[in-house]
LUMNU-341968 format. One line per 2 residues: their letters; for each residue x, z, y of C-alpha. Coordinates in pm, 1 decimal. Each point is the difference from the previous one (the first is absolute). Layout:
BEGIN
A> X:Z:Y ~ ...
# end
This chain:
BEGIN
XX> 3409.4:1977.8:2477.6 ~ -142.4:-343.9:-43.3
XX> -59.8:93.9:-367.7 ~ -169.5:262.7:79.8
XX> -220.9:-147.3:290.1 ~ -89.3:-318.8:-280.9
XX> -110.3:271.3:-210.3 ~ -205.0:156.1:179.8
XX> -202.9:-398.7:131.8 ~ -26.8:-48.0:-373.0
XX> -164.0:354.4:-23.3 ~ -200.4:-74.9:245.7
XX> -125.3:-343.7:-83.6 ~ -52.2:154.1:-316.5
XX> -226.0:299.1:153.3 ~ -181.5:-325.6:163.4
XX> -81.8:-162.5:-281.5 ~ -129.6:306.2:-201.0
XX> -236.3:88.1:243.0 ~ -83.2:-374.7:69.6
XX> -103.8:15.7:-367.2 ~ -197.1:257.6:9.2
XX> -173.7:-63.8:310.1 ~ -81.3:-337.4:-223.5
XX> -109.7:221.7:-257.2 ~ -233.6:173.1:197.1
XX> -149.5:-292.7:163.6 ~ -62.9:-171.3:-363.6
XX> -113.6:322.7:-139.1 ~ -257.7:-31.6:284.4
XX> -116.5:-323.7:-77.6 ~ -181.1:89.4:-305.4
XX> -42.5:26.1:-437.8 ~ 79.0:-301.6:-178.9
XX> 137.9:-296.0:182.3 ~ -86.3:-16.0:303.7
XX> -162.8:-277.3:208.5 ~ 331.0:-165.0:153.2
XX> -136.0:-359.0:-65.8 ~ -238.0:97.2:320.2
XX> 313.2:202.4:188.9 ~ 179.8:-192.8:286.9
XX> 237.8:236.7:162.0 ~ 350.5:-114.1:134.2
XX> 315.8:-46.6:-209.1 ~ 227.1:323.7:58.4
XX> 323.0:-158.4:-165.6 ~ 105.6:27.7:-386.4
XX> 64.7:336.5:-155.8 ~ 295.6:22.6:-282.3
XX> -262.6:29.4:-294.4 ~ -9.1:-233.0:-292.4
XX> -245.7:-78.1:-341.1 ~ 325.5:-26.5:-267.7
XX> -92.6:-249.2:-280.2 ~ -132.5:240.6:-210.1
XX> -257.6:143.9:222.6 ~ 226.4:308.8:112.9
XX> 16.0:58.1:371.9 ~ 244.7:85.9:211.4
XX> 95.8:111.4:333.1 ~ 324.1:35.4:169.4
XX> 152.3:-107.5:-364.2 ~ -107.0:304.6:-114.9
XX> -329.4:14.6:-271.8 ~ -327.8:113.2:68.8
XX> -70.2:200.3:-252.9 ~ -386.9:170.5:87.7
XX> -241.7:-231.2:-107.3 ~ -247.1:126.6:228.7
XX> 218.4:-123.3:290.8 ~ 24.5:-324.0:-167.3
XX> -356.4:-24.9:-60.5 ~ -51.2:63.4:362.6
XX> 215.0:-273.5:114.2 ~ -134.4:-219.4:-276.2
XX> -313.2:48.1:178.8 ~ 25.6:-157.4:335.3
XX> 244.6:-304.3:-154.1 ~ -65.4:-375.2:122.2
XX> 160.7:-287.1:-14.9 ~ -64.7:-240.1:247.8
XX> -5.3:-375.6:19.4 ~ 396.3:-6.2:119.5
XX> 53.5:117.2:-362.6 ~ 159.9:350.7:124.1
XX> -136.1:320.2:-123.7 ~ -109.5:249.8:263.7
XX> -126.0:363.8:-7.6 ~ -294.2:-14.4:197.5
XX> -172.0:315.2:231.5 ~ -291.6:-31.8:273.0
XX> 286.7:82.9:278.0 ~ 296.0:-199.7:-130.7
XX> 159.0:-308.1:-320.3 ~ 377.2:54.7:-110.1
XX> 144.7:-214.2:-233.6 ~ 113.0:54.4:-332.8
XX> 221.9:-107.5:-245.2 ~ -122.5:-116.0:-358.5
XX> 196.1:-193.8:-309.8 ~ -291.2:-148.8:-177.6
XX> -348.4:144.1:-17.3 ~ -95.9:343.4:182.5
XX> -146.2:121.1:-318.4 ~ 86.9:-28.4:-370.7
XX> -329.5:-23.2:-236.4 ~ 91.3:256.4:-250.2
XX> -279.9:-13.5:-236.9 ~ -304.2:-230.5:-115.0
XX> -293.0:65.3:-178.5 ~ -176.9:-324.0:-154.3
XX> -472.4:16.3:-34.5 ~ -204.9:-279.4:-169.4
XX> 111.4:-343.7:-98.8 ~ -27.0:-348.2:114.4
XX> -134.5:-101.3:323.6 ~ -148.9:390.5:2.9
XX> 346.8:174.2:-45.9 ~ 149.6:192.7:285.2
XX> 376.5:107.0:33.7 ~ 32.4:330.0:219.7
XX> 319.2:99.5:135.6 ~ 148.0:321.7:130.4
XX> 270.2:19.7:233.3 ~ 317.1:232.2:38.8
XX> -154.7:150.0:305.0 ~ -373.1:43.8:-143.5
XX> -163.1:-329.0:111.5 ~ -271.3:-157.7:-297.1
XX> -62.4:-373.6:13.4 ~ -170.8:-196.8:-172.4
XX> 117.0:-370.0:-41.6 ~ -231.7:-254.5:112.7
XX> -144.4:-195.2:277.2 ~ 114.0:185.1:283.3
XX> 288.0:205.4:-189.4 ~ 199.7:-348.2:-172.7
XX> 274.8:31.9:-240.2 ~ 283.6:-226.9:20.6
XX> 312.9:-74.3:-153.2 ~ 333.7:-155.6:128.8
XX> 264.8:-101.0:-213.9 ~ 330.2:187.9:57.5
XX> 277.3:-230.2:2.7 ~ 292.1:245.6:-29.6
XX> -131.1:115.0:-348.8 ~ -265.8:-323.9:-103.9
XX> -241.2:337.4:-15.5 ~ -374.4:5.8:180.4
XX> -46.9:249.4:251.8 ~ -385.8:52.4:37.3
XX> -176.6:156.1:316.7 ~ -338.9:138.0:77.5
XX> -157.0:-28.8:341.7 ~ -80.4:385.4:98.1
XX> -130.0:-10.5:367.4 ~ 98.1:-248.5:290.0
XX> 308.3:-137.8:-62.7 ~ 138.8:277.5:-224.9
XX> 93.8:-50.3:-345.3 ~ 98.7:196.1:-306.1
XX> 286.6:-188.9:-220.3 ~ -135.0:99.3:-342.5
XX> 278.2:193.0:-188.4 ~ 134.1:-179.3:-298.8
XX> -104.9:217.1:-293.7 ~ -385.7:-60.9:156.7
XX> 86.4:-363.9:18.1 ~ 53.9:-20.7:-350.1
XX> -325.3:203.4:-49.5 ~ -172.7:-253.9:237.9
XX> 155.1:-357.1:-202.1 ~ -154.7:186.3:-312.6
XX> -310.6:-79.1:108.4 ~ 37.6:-369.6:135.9
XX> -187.5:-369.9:-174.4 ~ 30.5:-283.8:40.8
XX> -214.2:-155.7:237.0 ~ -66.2:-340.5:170.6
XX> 108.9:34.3:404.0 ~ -43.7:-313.5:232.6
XX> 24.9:-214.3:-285.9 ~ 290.9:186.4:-152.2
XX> 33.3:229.0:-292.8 ~ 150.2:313.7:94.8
XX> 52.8:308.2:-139.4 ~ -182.5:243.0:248.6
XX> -167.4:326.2:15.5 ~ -369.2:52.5:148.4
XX> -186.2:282.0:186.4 ~ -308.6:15.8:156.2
XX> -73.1:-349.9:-55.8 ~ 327.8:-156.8:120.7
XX> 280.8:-157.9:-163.7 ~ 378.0:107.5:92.3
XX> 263.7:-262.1:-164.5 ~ 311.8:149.2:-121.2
XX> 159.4:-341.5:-102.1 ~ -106.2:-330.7:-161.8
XX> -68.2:43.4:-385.3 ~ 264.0:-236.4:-79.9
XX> 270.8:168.1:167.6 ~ -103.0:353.4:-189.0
XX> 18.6:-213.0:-289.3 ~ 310.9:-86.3:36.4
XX> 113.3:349.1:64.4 ~ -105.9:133.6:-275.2
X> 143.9:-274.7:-259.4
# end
């Protein structure tokens, strides 16, 4: 009897939760194409919901996938991360938190225009985004200790970021110089007019003796 009555709280908490999600669904749907302004939203926090960003950009909710990319889009849209470092999915009416293991987007492809202090390097993301690397959209690159590997990130709105996925990171190092940063020769790749350092010229030096 107890069995049965836990089954049927878990059913029901269940039942809660899907239509939680889609009233979310609904309410984000509402707020608009594209991403949505939720750097000018202030609504209350409603709690966290049971959704994570995996590593690799896939989603997931109640440990189960989200496989439409339409519904990831959606959600992609009204993303933020705030200064408290959490990652929240943002409506007009309401913020829930999220869970995410590195980046909320994975750059999944790069096209490179012009050279020198004229060459631009445009991104595409896994859920549609285009960015261009520059001024307000910086590249940067942290070393990864577990595997002495670089893990480079471009800026995509707010706080967001897109890790860029390794067989584009190797595209991107293709197209690095050497160049002369705060007194420092690094090896570094430019767009729109700006410098990113990978790592000191000396130490790729050394890497590749």
């Amino acid at each position: 009897m107890a069995e049965g009555s836990e089954q049927r709280q878990q059913s029901l908490a269940a039942a809660t939760e899907a239509r939680g999600l889609e009233a979310l669904i609904s309410r984000a749907a509402r707020a608009g194409k594209g991403p949505a302004p939720v750097e000018r939203w202030n609504p209350d926090f409603c709690g966290d919901l049971d959704m994570e960003i995996k590593a690799d950009g896939s989603w997931f909710y109640l440990g189960t996938p989200i496989g439409r990319m339409p519904l990831v889009q959606l959600f992609s849209s009204v993303l933020r991360k705030d200064a408290d470092g959490r990652t929240y999915l943002v409506t007009p009416v309401e913020k829930v938190g999220i869970r995410v293991a590195d980046a909320p987007f994975i750059a999944v492809e790069m096209d490179v225009s012009g050279s020198g202090e004229g060459q631009i390097i445009t991104f595409r993301t896994n859920v549609g985004d285009v960015v261009e690397a520059g001024p307000e959209r910086p590249l940067r690159f942290v070393d990864e200790h577990e595997t002495g590997g670089l893990k480079p990130y471009v800026l995509v709105r707010g706080r967001l970021e897109a890790l860029v996925a390794r067989p584009v990171m190797y595209e991107l190092v293709e197209h690095g110089e050497e160049i002369e940063i705060g007194g420092r020769l690094m090896f570094a790749v430019r767009s729109k007019g700006q410098a990113y350092p990978i790592m000191p010229a000396d130490r790729l030096r050394q890497l590749s003796a």
